[in-house]
TORLOTI-521850 format. One record per residue: residue in one letter; x negated, y, z of N, C-alpha, C in turn; residue number from 1. Coordinates in pm, 1 decimal. Layout:
N
+-----+----------+----------+----------+----------+----------+----------+----------+----------+----------+-----+
: res :     n_px :     n_py :     n_pz :    ca_px :    ca_py :    ca_pz :     c_px :     c_py :     c_pz :   n :
+-----+----------+----------+----------+----------+----------+----------+----------+----------+----------+-----+
:   A :        X :        Y :        Z :        X :        Y :        Z :        X :        Y :        Z : NUM :
...
+-----+----------+----------+----------+----------+----------+----------+----------+----------+----------+-----+
//
This chain:
92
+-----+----------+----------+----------+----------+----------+----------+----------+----------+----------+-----+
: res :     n_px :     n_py :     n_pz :    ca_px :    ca_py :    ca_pz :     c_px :     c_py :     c_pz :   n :
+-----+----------+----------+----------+----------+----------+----------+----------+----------+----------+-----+
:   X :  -9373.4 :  -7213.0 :  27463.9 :  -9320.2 :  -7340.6 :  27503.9 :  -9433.4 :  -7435.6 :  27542.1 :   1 :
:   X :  -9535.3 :  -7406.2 :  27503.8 :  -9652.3 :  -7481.8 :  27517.7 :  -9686.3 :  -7475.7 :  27660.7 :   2 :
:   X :  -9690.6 :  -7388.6 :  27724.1 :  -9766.2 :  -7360.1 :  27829.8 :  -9645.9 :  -7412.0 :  27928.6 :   3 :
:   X :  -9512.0 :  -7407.4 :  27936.0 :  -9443.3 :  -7467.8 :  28021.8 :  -9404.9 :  -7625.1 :  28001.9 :   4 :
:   X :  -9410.5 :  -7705.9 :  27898.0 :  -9430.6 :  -7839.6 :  27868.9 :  -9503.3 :  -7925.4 :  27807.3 :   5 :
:   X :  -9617.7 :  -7863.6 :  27806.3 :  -9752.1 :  -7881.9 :  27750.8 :  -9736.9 :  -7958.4 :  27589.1 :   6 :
:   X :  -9656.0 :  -7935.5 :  27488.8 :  -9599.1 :  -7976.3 :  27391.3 :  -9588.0 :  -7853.3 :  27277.1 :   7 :
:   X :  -9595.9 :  -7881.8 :  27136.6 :  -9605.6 :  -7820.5 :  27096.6 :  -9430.9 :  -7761.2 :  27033.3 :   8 :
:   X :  -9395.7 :  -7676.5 :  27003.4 :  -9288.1 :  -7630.4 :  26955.0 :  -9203.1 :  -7715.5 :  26855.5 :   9 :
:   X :  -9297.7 :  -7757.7 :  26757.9 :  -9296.6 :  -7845.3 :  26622.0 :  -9216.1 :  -7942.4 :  26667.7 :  10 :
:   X :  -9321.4 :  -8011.8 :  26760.0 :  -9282.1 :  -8118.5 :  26834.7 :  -9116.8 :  -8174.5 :  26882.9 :  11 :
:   X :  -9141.9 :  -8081.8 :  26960.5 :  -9000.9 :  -8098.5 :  27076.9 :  -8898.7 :  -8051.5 :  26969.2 :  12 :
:   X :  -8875.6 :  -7969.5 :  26883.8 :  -8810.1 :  -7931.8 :  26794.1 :  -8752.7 :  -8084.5 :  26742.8 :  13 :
:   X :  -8878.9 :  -8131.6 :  26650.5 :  -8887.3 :  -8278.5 :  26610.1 :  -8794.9 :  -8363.7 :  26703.8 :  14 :
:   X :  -8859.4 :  -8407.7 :  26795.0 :  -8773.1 :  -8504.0 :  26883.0 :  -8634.7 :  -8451.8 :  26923.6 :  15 :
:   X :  -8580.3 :  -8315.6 :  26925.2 :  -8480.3 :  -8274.6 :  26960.8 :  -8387.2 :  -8293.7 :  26840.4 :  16 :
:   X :  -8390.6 :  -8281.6 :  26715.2 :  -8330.5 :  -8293.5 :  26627.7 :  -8314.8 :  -8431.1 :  26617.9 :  17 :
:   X :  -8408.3 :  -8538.0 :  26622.3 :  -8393.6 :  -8662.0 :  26647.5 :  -8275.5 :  -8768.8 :  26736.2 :  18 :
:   X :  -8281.6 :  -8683.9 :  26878.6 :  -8202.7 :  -8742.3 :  26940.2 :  -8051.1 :  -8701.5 :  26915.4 :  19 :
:   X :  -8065.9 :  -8553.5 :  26940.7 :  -7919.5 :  -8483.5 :  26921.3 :  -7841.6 :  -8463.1 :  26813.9 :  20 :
:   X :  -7910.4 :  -8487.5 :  26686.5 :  -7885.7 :  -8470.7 :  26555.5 :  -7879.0 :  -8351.5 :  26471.9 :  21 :
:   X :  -7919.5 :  -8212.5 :  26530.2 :  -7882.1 :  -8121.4 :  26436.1 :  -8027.8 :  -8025.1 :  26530.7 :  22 :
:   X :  -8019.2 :  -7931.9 :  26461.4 :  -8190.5 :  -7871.8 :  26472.6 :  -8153.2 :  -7783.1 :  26620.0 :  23 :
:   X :  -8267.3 :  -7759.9 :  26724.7 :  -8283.9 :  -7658.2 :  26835.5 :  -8184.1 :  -7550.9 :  26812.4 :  24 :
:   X :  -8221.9 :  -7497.9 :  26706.5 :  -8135.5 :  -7346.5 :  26659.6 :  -8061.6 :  -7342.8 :  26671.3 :  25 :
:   X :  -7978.3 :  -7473.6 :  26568.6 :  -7797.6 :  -7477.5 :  26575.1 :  -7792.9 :  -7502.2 :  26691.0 :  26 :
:   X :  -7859.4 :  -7592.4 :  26793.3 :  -7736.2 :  -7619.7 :  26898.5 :  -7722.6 :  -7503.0 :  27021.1 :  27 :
:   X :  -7862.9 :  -7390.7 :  26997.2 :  -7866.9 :  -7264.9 :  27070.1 :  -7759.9 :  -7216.6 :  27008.1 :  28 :
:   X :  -7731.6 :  -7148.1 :  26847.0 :  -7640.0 :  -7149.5 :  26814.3 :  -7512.1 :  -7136.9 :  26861.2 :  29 :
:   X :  -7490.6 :  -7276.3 :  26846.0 :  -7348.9 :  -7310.1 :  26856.6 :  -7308.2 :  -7300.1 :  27020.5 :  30 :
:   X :  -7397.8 :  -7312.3 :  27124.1 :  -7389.8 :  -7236.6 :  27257.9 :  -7387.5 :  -7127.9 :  27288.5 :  31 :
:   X :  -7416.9 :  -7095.0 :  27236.1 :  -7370.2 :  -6908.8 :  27231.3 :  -7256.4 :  -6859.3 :  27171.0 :  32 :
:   X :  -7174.4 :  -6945.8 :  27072.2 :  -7077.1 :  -6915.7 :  27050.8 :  -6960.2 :  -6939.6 :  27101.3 :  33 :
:   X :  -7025.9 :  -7077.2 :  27167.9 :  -6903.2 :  -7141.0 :  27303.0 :  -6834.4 :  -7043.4 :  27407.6 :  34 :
:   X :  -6995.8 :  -6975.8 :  27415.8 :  -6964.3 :  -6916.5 :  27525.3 :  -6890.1 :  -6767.4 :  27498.9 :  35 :
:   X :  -6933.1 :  -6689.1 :  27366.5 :  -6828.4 :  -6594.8 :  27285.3 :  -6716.2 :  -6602.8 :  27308.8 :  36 :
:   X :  -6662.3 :  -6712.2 :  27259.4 :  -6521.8 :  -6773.1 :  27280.6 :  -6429.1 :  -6750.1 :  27395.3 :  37 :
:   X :  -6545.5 :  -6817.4 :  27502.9 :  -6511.8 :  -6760.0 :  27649.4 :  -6466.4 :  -6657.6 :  27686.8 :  38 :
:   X :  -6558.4 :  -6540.2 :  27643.1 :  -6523.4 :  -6435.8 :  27659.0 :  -6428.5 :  -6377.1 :  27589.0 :  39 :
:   X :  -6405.3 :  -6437.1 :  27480.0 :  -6311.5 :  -6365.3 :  27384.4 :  -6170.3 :  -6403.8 :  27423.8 :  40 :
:   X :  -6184.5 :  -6547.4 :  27509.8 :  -6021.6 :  -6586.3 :  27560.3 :  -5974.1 :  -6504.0 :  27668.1 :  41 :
:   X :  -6133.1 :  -6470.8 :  27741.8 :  -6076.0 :  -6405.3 :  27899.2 :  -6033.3 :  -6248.0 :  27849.7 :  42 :
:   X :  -6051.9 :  -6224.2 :  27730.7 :  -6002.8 :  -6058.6 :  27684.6 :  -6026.3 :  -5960.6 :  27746.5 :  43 :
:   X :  -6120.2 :  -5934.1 :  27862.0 :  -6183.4 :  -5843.6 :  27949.1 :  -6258.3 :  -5779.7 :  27860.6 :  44 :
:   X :  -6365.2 :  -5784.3 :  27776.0 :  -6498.4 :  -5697.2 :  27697.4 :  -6409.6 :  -5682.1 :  27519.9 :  45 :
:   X :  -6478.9 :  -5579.5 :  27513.9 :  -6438.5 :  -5605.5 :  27372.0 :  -6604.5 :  -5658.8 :  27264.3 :  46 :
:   X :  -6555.7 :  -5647.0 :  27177.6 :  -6688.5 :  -5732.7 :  27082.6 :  -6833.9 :  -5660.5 :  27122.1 :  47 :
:   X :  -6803.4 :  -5544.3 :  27094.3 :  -6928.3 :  -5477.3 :  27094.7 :  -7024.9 :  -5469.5 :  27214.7 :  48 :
:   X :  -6923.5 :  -5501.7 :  27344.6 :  -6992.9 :  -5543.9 :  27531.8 :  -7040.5 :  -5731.8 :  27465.8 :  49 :
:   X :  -6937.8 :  -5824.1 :  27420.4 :  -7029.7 :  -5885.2 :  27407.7 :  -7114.0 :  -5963.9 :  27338.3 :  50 :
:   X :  -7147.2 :  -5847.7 :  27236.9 :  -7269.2 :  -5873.4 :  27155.7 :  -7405.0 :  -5796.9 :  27236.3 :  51 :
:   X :  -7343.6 :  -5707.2 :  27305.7 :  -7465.8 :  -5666.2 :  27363.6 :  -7509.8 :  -5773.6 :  27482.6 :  52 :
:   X :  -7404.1 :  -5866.6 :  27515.3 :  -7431.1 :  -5899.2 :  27647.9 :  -7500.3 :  -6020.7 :  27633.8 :  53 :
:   X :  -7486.0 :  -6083.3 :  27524.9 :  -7528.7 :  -6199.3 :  27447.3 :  -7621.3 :  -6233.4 :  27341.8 :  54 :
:   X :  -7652.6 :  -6074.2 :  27363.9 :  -7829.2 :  -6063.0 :  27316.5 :  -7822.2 :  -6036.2 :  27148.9 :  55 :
:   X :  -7698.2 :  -6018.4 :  27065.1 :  -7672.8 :  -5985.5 :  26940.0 :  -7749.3 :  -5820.3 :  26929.6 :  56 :
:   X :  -7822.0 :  -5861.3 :  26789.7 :  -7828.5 :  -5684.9 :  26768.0 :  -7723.4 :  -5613.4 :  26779.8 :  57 :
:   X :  -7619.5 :  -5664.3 :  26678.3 :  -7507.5 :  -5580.0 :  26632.9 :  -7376.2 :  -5673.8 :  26633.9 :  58 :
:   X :  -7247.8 :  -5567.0 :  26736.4 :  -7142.1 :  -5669.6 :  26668.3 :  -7125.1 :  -5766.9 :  26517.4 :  59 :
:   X :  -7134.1 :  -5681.6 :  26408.5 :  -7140.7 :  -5745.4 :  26263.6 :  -7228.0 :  -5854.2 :  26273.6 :  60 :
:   X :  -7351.8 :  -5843.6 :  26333.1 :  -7397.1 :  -5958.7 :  26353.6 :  -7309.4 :  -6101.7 :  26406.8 :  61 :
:   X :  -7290.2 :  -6073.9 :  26539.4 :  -7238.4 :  -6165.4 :  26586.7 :  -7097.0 :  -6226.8 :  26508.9 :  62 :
:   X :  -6991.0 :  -6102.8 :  26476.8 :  -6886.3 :  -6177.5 :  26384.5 :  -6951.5 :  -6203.1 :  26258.4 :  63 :
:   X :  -7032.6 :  -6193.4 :  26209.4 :  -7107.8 :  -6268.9 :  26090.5 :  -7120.2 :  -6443.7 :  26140.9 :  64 :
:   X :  -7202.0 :  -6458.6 :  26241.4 :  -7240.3 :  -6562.2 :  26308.2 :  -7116.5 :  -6658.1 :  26339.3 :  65 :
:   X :  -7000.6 :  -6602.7 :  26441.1 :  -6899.7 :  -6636.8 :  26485.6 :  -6847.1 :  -6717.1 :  26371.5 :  66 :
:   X :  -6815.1 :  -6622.6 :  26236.8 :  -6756.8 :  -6659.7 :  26147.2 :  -6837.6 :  -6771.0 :  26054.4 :  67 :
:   X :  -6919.6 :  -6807.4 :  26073.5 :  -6995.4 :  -6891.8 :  26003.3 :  -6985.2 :  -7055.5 :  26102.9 :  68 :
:   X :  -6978.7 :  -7026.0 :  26236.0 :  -6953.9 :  -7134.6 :  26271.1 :  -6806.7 :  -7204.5 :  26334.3 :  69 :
:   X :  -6734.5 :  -7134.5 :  26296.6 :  -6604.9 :  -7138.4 :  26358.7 :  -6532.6 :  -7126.3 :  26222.2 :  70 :
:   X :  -6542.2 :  -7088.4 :  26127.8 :  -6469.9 :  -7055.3 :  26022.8 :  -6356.0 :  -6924.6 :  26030.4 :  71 :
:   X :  -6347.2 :  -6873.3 :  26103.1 :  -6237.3 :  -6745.2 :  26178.7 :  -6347.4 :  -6631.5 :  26207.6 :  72 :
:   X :  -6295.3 :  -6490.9 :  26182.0 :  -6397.9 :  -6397.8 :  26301.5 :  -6287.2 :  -6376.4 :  26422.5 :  73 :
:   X :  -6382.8 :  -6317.9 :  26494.1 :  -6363.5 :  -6318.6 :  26645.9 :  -6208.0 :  -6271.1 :  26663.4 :  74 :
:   X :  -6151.8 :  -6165.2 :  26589.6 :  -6005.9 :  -6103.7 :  26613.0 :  -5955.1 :  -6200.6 :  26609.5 :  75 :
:   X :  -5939.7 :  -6232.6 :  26457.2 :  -5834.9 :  -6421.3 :  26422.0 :  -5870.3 :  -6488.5 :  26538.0 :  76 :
:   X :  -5946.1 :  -6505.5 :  26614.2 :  -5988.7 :  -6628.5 :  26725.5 :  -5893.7 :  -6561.5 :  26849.4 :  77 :
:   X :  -5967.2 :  -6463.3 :  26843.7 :  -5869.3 :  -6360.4 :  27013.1 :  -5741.0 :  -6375.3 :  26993.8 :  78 :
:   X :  -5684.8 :  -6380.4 :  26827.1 :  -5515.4 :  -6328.8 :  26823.5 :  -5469.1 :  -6508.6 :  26856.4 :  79 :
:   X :  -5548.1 :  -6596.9 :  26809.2 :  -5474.4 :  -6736.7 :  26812.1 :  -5490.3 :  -6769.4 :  26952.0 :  80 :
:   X :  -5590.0 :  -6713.7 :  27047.9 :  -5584.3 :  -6750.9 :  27187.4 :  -5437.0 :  -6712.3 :  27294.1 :  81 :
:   X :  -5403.3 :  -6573.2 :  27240.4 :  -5322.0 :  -6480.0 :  27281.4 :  -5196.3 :  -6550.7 :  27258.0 :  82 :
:   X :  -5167.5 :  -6634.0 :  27147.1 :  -5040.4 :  -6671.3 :  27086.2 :  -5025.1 :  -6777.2 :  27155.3 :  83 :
:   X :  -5125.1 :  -6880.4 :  27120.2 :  -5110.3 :  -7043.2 :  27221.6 :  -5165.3 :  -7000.9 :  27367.5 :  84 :
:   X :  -5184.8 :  -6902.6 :  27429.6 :  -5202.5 :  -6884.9 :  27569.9 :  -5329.6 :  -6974.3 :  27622.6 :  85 :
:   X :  -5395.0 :  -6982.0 :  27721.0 :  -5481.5 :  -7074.9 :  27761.3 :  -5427.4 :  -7177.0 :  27839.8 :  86 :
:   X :  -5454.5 :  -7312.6 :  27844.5 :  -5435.2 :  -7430.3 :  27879.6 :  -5479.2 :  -7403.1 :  28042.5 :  87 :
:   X :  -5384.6 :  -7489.3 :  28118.5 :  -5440.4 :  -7504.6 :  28256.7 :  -5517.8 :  -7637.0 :  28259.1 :  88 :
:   X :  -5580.9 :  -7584.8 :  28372.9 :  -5653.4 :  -7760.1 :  28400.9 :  -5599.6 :  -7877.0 :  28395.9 :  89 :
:   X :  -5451.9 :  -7888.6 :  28421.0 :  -5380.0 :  -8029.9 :  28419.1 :  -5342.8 :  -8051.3 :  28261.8 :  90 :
:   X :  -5344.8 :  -7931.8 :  28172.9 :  -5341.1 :  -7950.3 :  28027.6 :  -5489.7 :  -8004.8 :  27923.8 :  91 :
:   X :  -5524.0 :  -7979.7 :  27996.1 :  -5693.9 :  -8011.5 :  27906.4 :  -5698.9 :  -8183.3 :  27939.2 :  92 :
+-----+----------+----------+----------+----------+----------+----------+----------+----------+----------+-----+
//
């Protein structure tokens, strides 16, 4: 990180937690799970395409993860998408 914003890691870490309120990690984190989600609504991959696709070692990993920030693992999430259907744009 140094060499592309001449700053040290510590740093920007520092000020990032500052402004946004919660540390670099979580909010990589919690973007990666957004985007899980995504995939888990569009029901095309199953877990194991995308944990690989999303850079997880291991599915268990990722529903470890999932489930830690969502409070649900990924099935419970897929089955409640399936039931309430996805929202159209004029619904959001």
């Amino acid at each position: 990180m140094v060499q592309k914003t001449g700053q040290e890691y510590s740093y920007l870490s520092k000020l990032f937690s500052a402004v946004v309120g919660i540390t670099l990690e979580k909010y990589i984190i919690a973007q990666r799970i957004e985007r899980v989600k995504e995939l888990l609504a569009y029901g095309e991959q199953t877990l194991s395409e995308i944990a690989w696709q999303m850079g997880y070692s291991s599915p268990q990993h990722l529903s470890n993860q999932f489930r830690q920030i969502t409070g649900m693992t990924p099935s419970l999430f897929k089955t409640n998408q399936q039931q309430h259907g996805r929202k159209t744009l004029d619904e959001v």
